[in-house]
C-alpha positions in Angstrom: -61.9 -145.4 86.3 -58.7 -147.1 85.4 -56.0 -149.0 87.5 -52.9 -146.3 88.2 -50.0 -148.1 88.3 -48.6 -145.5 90.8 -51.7 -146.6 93.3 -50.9 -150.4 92.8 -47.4 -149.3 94.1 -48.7 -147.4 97.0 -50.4 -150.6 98.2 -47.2 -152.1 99.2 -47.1 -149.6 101.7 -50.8 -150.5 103.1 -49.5 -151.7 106.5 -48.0 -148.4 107.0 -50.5 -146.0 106.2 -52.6 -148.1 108.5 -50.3 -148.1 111.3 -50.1 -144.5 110.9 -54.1 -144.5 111.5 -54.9 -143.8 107.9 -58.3 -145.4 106.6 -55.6 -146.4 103.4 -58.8 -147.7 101.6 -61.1 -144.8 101.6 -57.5 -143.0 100.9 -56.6 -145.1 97.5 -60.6 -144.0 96.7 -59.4 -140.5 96.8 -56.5 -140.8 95.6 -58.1 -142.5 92.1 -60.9 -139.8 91.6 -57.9 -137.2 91.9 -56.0 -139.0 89.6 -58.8 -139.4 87.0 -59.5 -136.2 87.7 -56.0 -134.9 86.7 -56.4 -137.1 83.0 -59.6 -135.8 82.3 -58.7 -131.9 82.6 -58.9 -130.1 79.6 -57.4 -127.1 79.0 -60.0 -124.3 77.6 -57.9 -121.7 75.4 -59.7 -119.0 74.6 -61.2 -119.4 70.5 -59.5 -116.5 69.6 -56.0 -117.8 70.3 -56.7 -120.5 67.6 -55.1 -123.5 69.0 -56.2 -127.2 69.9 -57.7 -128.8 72.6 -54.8 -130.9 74.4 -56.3 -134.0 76.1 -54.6 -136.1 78.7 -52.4 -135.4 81.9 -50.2 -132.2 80.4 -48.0 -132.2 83.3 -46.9 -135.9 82.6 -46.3 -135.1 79.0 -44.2 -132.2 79.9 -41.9 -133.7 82.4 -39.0 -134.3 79.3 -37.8 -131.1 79.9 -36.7 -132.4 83.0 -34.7 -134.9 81.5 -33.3 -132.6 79.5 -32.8 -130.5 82.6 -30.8 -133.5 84.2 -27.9 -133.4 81.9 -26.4 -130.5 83.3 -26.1 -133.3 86.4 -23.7 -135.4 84.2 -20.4 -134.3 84.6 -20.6 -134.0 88.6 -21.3 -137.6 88.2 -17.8 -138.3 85.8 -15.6 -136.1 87.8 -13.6 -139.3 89.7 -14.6 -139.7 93.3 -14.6 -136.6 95.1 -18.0 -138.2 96.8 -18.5 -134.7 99.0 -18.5 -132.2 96.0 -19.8 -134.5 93.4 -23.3 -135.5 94.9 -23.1 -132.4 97.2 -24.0 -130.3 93.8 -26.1 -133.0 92.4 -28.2 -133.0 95.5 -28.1 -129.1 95.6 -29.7 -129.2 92.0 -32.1 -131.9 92.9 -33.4 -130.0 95.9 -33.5 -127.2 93.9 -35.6 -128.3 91.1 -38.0 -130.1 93.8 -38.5 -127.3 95.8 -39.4 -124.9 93.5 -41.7 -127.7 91.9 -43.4 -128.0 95.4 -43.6 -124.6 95.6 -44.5 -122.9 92.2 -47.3 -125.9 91.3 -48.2 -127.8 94.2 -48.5 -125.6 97.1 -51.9 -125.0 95.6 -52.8 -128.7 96.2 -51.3 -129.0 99.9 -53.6 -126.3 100.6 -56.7 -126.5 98.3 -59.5 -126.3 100.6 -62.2 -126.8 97.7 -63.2 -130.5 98.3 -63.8 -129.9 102.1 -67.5 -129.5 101.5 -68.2 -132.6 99.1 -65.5 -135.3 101.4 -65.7 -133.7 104.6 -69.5 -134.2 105.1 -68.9 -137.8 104.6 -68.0 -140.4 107.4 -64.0 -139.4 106.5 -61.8 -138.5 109.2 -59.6 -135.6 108.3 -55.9 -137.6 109.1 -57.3 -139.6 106.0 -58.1 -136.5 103.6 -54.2 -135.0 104.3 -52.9 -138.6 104.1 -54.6 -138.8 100.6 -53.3 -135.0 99.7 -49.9 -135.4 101.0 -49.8 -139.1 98.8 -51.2 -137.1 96.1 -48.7 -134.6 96.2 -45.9 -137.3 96.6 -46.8 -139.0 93.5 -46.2 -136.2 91.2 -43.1 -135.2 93.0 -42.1 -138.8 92.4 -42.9 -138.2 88.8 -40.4 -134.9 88.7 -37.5 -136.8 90.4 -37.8 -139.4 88.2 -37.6 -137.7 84.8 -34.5 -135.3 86.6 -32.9 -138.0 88.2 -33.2 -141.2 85.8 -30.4 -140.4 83.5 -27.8 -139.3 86.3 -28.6 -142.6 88.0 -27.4 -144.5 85.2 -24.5 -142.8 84.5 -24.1 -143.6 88.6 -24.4 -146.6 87.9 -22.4 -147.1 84.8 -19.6 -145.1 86.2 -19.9 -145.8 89.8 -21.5 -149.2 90.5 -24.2 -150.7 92.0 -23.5 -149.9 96.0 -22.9 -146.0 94.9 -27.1 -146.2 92.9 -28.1 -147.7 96.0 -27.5 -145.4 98.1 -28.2 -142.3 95.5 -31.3 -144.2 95.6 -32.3 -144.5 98.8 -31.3 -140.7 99.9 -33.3 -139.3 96.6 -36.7 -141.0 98.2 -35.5 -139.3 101.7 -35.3 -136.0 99.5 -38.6 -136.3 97.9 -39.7 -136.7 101.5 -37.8 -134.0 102.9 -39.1 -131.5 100.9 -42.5 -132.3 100.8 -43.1 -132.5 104.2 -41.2 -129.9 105.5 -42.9 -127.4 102.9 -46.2 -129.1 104.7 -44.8 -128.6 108.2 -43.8 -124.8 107.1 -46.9 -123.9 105.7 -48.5 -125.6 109.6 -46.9 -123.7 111.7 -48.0 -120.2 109.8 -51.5 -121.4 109.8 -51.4 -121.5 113.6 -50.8 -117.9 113.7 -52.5 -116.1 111.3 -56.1 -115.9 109.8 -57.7 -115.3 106.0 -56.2 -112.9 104.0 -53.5 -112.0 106.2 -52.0 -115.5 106.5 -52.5 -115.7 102.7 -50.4 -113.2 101.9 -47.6 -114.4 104.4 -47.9 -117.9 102.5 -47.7 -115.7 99.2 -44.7 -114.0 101.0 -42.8 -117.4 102.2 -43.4 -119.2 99.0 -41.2 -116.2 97.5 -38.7 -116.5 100.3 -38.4 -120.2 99.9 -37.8 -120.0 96.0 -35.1 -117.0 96.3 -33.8 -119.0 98.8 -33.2 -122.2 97.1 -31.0 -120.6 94.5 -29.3 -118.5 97.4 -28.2 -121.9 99.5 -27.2 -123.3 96.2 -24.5 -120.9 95.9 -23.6 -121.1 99.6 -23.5 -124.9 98.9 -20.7 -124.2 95.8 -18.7 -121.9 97.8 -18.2 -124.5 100.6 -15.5 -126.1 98.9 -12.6 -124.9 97.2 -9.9 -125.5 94.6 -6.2 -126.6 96.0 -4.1 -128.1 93.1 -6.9 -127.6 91.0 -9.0 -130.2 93.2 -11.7 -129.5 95.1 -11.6 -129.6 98.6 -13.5 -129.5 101.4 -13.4 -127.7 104.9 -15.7 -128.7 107.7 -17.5 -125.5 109.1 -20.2 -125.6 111.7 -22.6 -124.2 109.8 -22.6 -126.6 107.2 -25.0 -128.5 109.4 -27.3 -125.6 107.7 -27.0 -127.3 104.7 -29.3 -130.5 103.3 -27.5 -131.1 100.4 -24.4 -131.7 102.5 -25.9 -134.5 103.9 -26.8 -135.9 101.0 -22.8 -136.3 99.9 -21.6 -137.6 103.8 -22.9 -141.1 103.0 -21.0 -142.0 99.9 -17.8 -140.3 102.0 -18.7 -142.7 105.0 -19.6 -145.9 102.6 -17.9 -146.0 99.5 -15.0 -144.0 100.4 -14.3 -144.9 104.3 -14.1 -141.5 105.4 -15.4 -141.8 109.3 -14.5 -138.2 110.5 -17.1 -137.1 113.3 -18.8 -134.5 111.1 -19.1 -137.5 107.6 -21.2 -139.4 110.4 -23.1 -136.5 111.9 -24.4 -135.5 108.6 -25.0 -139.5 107.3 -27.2 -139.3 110.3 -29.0 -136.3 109.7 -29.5 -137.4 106.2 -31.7 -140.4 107.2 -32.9 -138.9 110.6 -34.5 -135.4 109.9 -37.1 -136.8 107.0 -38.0 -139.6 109.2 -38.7 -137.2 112.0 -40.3 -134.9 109.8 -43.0 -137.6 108.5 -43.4 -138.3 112.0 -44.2 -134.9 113.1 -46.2 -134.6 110.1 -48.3 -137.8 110.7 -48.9 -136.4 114.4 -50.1 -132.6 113.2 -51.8 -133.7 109.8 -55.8 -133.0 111.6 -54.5 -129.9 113.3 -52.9 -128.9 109.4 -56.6 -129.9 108.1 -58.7 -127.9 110.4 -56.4 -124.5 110.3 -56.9 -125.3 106.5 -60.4 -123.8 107.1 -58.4 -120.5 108.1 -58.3 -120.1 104.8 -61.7 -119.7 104.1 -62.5 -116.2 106.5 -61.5 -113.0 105.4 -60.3 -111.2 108.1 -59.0 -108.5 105.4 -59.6 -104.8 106.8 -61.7 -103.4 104.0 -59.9 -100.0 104.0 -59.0 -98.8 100.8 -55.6 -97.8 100.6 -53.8 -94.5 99.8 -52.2 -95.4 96.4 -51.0 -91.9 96.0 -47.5 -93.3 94.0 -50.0 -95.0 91.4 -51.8 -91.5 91.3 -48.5 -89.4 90.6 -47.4 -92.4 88.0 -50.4 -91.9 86.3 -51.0 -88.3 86.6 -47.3 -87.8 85.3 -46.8 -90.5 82.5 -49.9 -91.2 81.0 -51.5 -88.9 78.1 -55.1 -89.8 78.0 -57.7 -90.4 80.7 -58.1 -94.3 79.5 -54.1 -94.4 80.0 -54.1 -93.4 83.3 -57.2 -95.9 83.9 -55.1 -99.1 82.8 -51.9 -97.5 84.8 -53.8 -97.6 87.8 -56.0 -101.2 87.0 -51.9 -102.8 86.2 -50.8 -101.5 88.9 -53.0 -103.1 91.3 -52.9 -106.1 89.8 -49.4 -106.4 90.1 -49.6 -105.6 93.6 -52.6 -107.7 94.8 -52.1 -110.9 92.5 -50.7 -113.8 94.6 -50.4 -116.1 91.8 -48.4 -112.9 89.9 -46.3 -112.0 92.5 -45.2 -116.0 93.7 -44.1 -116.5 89.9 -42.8 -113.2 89.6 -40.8 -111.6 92.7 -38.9 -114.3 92.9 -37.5 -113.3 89.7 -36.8 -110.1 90.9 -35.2 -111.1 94.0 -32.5 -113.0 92.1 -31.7 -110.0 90.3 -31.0 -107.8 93.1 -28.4 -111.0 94.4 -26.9 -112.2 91.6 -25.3 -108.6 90.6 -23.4 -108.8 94.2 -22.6 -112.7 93.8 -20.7 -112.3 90.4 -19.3 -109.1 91.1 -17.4 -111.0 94.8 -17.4 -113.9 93.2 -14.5 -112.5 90.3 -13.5 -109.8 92.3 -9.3 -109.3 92.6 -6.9 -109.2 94.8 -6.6 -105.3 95.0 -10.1 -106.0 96.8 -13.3 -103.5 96.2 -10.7 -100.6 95.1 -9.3 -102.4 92.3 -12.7 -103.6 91.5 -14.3 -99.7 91.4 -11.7 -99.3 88.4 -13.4 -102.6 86.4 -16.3 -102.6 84.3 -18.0 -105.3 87.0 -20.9 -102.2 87.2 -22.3 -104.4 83.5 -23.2 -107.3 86.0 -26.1 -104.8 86.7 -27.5 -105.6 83.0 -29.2 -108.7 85.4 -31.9 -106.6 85.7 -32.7 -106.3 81.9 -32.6 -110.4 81.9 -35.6 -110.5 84.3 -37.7 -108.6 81.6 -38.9 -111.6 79.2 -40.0 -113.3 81.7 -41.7 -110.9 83.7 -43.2 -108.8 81.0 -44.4 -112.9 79.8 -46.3 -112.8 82.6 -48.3 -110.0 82.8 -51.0 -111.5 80.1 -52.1 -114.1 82.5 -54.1 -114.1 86.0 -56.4 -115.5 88.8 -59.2 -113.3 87.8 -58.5 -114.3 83.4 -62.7 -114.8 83.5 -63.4 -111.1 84.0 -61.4 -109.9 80.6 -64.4 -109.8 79.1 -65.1 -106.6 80.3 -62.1 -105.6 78.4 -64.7 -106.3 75.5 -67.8 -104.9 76.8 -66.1 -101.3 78.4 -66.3 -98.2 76.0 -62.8 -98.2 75.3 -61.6 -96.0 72.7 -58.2 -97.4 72.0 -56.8 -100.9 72.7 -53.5 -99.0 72.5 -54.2 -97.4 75.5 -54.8 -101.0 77.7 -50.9 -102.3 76.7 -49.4 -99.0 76.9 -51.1 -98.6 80.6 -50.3 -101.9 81.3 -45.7 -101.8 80.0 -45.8 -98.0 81.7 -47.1 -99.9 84.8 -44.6 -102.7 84.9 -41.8 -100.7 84.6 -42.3 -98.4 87.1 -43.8 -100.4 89.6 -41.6 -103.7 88.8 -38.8 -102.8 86.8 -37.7 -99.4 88.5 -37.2 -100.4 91.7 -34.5 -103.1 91.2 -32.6 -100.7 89.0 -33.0 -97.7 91.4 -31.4 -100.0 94.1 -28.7 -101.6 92.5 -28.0 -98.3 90.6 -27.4 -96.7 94.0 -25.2 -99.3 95.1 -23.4 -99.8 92.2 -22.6 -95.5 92.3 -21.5 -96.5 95.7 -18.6 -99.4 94.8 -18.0 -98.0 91.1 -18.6 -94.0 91.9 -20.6 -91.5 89.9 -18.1 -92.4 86.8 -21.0 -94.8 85.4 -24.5 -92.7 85.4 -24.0 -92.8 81.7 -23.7 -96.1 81.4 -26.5 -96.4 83.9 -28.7 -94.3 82.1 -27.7 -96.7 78.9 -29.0 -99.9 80.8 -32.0 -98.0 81.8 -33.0 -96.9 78.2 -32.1 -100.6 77.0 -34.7 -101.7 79.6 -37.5 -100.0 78.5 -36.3 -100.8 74.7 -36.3 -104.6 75.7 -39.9 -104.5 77.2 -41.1 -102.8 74.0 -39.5 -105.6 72.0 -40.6 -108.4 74.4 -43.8 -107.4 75.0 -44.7 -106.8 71.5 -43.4 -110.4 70.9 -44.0 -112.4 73.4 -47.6 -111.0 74.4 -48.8 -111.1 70.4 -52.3 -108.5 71.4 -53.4 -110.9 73.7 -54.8 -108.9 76.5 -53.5 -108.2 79.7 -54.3 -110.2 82.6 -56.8 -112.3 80.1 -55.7 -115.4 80.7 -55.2 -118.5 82.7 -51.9 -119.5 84.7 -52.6 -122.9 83.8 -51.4 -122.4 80.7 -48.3 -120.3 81.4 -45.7 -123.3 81.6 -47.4 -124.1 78.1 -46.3 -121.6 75.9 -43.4 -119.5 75.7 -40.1 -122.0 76.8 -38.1 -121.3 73.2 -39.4 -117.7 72.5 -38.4 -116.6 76.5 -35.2 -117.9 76.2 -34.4 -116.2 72.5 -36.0 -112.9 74.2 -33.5 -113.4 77.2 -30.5 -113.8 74.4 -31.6 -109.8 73.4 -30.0 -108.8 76.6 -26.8 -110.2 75.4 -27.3 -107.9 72.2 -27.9 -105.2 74.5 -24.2 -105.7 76.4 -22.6 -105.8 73.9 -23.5 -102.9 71.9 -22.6 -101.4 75.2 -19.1 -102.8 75.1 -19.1 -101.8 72.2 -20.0 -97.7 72.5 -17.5 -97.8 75.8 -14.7 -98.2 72.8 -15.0 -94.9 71.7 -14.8 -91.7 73.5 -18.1 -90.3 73.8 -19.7 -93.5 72.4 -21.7 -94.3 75.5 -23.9 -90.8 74.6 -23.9 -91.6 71.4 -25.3 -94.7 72.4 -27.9 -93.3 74.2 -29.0 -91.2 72.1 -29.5 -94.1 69.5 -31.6 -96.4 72.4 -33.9 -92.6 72.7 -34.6 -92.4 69.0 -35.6 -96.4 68.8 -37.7 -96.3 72.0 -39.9 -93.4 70.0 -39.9 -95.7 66.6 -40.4 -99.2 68.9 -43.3 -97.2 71.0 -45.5 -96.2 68.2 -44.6 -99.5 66.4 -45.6 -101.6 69.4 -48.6 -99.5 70.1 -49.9 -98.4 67.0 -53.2 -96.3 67.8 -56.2 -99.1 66.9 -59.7 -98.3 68.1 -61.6 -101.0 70.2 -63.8 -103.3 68.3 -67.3 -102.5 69.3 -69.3 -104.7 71.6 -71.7 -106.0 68.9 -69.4 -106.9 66.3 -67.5 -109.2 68.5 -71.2 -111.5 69.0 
């Protein structure tokens, strides 16, 4: 195995770990098989799909898109000295992009319990084993922060000097920490209350929460300050001790600045105090994290089977053929028992039911919600059609990918029937319900004036998911394949699929010209949803078992 530099790094911080009560050598042992480990993976495509082998560490060689990401950080950094909103937002998008890292591909390491049996039977004590997890996790965080915070720290430093990229230094590590181990103490303090599948599925459901709630506080963060003479200003409200990234901006107000108001100093103190006492806490609770860990391992899951009698009627009612209504039903629970589905997908969803609300009160006028029920604000509802690309994207990959090969080896008559099953799933079971309950609110601000143009967005939805899922899932199978590989393909093509919703507004705009247009418009979507339907699921028989050996 070869010398990491990131591990000759780490051993600068020996006397720590080992104050701490880590074993740091059996640790940096770990640490290096895990690495190696990392390098050496290989993703295994399916042979059908035609592509490459890709050797190395793919998550390193992917981290330029967060360079790319980082530019958007830029002009915060140029906009004179405004400390408190510049680095404020910088830090907001910072945190962001970290927590949702942490959460979307590393919450699976901070609670893999797979090497328990091979390190756990050796003479290692388990403060070690989380020390060496927790580090592990750190390193690739590290990695991330790096690539999204390298070019903004230059253009700190360029712009700024070298006392303002000191201390943007110095509260990024706190930030790495903050997140990581307050993520770790989150996910503790469920595992103290709840066993096997149960606490699963409330990790499934807080991992959601966390990454809806990132982009929620983001916008609280925005709206804390305000424009006077075209200058943004900020007011000092209690609750903005709520708020990390407002810490973050306090210490260039106290330092570079001068500011020493009572609530610049309370916040430069929070800043440097709550991720030193979260490592603390964590250091303290890391065995008791490690053995509820093994929680994990029961399944306390009643095995009742459930009444799925909505799945039943869906199937029953919109489904033509037996094998239809087979695939309905098989989508549908996959969708709603898949935690790896439902942590990348719901908290798509959830943004779509809050943005709407956010744009709509964040332009709304001065003759308040009357003057806004006479606007078109009701098109902020096409936010449900954007969440199609990258939901219907999803529904080709899984947990379970290795079973698909009963897809194969079932008497299935026509493939058409498994894609069909599966789109007529998704958009009743995921699609449906955010339009159904922004639909009713929207007929609550807006009145019953736009159920045509409701009915529009609702036919341009299913048109869309045609479109995108004839594109984006090119006959690959449903649920056939591996999440690993879902951050691999797909970045360009998502985002051009996303662009269709813009063709879909304004078509829409453009029908709400003429009198009558927006019927005339629907009546247009109908006839393409019949062409796009047989087109995207032209009746092909299953390839029989034999000739696929």
């Amino acid at each position: 195995m070869r010398d990491f530099q990131s591990l000759k790094f780490l051993s600068l911080f020996k006397g720590i770990f080992i104050r701490l009560g880590v074993d740091y050598e059996v640790m940096e042992k770990i640490l290096r098989i895990k690495l190696t480990m990392d390098e050496r993976r290989v993703p295994t495509i399916f042979t059908e799909n035609g592509k490459q082998k890709k050797e190395g560490n793919q998550f390193l060689k992917s981290l330029w898109i967060y360079g790319l990401y980082s530019l958007i950080l830029i002009p915060f950094l140029l906009l004179g000295e405004n400390y408190m909103y510049q680095v404020s937002l910088v830090f907001g998008m910072i945190l962001f992009i970290l927590m949702t890292s942490m959460i979307s591909d590393f919450s699976v390491v901070l609670l893999d319990i797979r090497d328990k049996n091979i390190i756990q039977t050796k003479p290692v004590d388990k403060k070690t084993i989380a020390a060496a997890k927790i580090v592990h996790i750190m390193i690739y965080m590290t990695f991330v922060a790096g690539a999204f915070t390298t070019i903004p720290f230059l253009v700190g430093l360029f712009r700024h000097g070298i006392a303002f990229s000191a201390i943007f230094f110095i509260e990024l590590v706190l930030t790495i920490l903050l997140v990581v181990v307050l993520t770790s103490l989150l996910y503790l303090f469920i595992l103290r209350f709840f066993d096997g599948e149960k606490l699963k599925d409330i990790i499934n459901y807080v991992q959601i929460l966390l990454s809806v709630g990132v982009v929620v506080g983001y916008q609280v963060l925005i709206r804390s300050f305000e424009f006077v003479d075209l200058n943004m200003a900020y007011t000092f409200s209690w609750w903005h001790f709520l708020i990390p990234p407002l810490w973050y901006g306090a210490p260039f107000e106290v330092l570079l600045s001068g500011n020493s108001a009572n609530h610049f100093m309370a916040f430069t103190v929070l800043a440097v105090l709550v991720p030193l006492i979260a490592i603390y806490a964590y250091a303290k609770l890391m065995p008791s994290f490690e053995r509820n860990l093994e929680k994990l391992l029961s399944d306390t899951k009643t095995r009742k089977k459930p009444r799925n009698w909505l799945d039943e009627a869906g199937a029953k009612w919109l489904c033509r053929s037996t094998e239809e209504r087979v695939f309905y039903r098989f989508a549908s629970s996959m969708m709603k028992k898949e935690r790896e589905f439902k942590l990348k997908v719901f908290p798509v969803l959830g943004m779509a039911l809050f943005f709407p609300f956010l744009f709509i009160f964040t332009y709304s006028v001065d003759g308040g919600l009357g003057e806004i029920a006479d606007g078109n604000m009701f098109m902020f509802i096409y936010f449900c059609n954007v969440i199609i690309p990258s939901v219907v994207f999803m529904l080709k990959f899984s947990e379970g990918y290795k079973g698909s090969w009963l897809f194969r080896a079932a008497p299935i008559e026509r493939i058409s029937h498994v894609h069909s099953g599966t789109v007529k799933a998704f958009f009743v079971k995921m699609y449906i319900p955010v339009f159904l309950f922004l639909s009713i609110v929207f007929l609550w601000i807006f009145s019953t004036r736009i159920l045509p143009d409701l009915a529009a967005v609702l036919l341009g939805g299913l048109l869309q998911t045609l479109i995108t899922y004839k594109i984006a899932n090119k006959g690959e199978l449903p649920f056939s394949m591996s999440f690993e590989f879902a951050q691999e393909s797909g970045g360009a093509k998502m985002l051009l699929l996303t662009l269709i919703t813009g063709a879909f507004i304004g078509a829409h705009f453009l029908a709400n010209v003429f009198d009558y247009g927006i019927y005339v418009y629907a009546g247009v979507l109908v006839v393409a949803i019949g062409i796009g339907w047989r087109m995207a699921f032209a009746e092909k028989r299953a390839v029989p078992v034999q000739d696929t050996i």
